[in-house]
OpenMM code with the backbone's topology and positions (N, CA, C; nanometers):
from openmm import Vec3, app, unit

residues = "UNK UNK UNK UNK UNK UNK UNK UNK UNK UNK UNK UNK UNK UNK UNK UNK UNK UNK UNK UNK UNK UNK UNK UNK UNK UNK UNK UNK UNK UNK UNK UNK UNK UNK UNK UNK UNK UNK UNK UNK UNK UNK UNK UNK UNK UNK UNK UNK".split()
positions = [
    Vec3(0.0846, -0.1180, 0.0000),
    Vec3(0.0000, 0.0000, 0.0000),
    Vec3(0.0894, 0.1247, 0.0000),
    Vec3(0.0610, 0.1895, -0.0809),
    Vec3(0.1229, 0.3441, -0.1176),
    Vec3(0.0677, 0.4025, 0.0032),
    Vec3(0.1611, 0.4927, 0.0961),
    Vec3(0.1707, 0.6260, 0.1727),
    Vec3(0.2014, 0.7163, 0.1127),
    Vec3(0.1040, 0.8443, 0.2009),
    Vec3(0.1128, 0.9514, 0.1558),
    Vec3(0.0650, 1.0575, 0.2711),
    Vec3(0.1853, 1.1826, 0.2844),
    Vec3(0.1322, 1.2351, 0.3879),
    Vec3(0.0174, 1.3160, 0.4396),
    Vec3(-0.0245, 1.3579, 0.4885),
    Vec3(-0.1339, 1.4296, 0.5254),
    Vec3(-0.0703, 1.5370, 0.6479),
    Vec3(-0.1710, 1.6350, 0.6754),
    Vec3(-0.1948, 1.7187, 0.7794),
    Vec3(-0.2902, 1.7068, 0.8545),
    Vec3(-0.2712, 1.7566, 0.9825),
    Vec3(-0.3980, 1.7853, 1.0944),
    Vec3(-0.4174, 1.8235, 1.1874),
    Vec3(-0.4769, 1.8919, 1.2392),
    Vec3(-0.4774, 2.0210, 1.3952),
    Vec3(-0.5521, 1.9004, 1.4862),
    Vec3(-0.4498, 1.8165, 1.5778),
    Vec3(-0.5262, 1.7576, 1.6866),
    Vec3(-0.4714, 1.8570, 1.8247),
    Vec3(-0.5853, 1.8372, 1.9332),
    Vec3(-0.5767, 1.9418, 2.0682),
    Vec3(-0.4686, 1.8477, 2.1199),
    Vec3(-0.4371, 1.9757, 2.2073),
    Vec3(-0.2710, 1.9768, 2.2811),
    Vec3(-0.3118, 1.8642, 2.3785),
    Vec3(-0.4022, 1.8222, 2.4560),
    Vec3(-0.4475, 1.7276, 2.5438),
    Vec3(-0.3790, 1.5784, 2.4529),
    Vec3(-0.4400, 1.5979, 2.3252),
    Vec3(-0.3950, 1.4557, 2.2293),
    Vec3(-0.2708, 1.4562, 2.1805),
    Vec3(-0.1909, 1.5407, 2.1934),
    Vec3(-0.0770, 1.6022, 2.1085),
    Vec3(0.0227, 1.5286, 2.2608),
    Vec3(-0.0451, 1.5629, 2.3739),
    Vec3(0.0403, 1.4910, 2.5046),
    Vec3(0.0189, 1.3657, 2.5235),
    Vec3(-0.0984, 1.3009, 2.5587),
    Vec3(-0.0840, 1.1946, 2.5241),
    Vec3(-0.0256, 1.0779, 2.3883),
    Vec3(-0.0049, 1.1395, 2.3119),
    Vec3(0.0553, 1.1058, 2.1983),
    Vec3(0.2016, 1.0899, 2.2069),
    Vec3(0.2793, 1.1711, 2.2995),
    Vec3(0.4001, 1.1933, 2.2700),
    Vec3(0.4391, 1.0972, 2.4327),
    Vec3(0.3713, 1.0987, 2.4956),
    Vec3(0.3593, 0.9759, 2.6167),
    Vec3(0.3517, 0.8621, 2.5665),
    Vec3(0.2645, 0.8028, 2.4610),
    Vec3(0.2608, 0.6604, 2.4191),
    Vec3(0.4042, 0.6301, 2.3590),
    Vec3(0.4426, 0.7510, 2.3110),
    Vec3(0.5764, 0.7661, 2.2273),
    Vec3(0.6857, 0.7046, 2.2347),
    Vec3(0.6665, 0.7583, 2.3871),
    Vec3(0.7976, 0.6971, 2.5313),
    Vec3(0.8547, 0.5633, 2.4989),
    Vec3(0.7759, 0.4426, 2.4951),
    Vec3(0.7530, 0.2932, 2.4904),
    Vec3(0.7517, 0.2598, 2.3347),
    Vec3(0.9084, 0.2266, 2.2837),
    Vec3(0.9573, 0.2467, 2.1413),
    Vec3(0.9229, 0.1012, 2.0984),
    Vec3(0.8814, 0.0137, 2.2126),
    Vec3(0.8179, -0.1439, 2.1452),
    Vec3(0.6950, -0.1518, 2.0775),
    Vec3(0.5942, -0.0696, 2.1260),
    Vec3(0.4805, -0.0134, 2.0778),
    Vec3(0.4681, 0.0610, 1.9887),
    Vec3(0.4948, 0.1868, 1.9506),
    Vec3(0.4744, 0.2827, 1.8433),
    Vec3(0.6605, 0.2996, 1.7352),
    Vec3(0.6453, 0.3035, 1.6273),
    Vec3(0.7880, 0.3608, 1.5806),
    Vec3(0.8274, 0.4874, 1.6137),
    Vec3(0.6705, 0.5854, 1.5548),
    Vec3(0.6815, 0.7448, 1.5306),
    Vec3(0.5209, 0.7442, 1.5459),
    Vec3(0.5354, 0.8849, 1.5431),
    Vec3(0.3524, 0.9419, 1.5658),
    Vec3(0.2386, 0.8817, 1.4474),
    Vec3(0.3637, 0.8531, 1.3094),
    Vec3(0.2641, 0.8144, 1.2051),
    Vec3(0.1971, 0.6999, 1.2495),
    Vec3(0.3208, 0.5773, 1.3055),
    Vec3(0.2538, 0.4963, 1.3171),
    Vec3(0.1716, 0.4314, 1.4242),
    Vec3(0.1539, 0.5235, 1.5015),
    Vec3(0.0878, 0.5192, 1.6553),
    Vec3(-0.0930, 0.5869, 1.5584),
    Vec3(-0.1077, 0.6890, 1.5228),
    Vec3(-0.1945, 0.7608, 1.4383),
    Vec3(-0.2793, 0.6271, 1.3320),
    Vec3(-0.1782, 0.5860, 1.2570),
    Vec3(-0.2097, 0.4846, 1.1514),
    Vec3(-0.2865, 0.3568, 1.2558),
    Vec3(-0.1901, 0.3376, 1.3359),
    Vec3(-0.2881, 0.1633, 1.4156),
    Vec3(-0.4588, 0.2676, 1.5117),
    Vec3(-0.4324, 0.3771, 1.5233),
    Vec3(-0.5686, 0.4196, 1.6139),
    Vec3(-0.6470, 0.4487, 1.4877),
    Vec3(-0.6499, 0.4601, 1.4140),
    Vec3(-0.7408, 0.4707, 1.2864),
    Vec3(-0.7569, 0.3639, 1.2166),
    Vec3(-0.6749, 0.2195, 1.2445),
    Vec3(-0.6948, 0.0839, 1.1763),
    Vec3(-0.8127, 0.0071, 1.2688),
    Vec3(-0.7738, 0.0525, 1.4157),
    Vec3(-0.8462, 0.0253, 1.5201),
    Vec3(-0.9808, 0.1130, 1.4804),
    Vec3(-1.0339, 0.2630, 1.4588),
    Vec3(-1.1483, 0.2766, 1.4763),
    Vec3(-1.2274, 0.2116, 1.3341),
    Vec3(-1.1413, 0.2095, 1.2291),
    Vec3(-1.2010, 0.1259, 1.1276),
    Vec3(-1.2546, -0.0035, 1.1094),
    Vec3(-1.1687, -0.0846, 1.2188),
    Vec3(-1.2711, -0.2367, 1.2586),
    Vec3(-1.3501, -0.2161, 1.3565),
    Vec3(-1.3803, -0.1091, 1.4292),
    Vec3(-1.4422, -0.0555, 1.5297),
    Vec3(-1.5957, -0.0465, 1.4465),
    Vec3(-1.5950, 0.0228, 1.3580),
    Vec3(-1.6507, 0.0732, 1.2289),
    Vec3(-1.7506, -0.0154, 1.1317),
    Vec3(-1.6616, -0.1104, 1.1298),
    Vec3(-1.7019, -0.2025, 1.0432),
    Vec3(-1.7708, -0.3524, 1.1014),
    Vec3(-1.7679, -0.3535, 1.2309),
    Vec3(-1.8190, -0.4781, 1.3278),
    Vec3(-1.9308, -0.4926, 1.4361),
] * unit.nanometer
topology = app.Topology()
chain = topology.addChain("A")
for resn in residues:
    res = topology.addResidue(resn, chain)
    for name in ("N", "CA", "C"):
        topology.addAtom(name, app.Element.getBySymbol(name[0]), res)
């Protein structure tokens, strides 16, 4: 699957917790891909 970047204004509340999940480098690589699995997650969320 082709990537491609995007933009987006999320609140500073999510912008901290984001950079907290961050911490724990077994879990996330980078923000993309912490962003990418919570949007794979609301999509089977979505779809079930």
């Amino acid at each position: 699957m082709a990537k491609r970047p995007i933009s987006a204004t999320i609140d500073k509340e999510l912008i901290s917790w984001i950079e907290k999940e961050l911490k724990d480098k077994k879990k996330y690589r980078n923000k993309s891909h912490l962003i990418e699995t919570a949007l794979e997650l609301l999509k089977e969320g979505k779809n079930g």
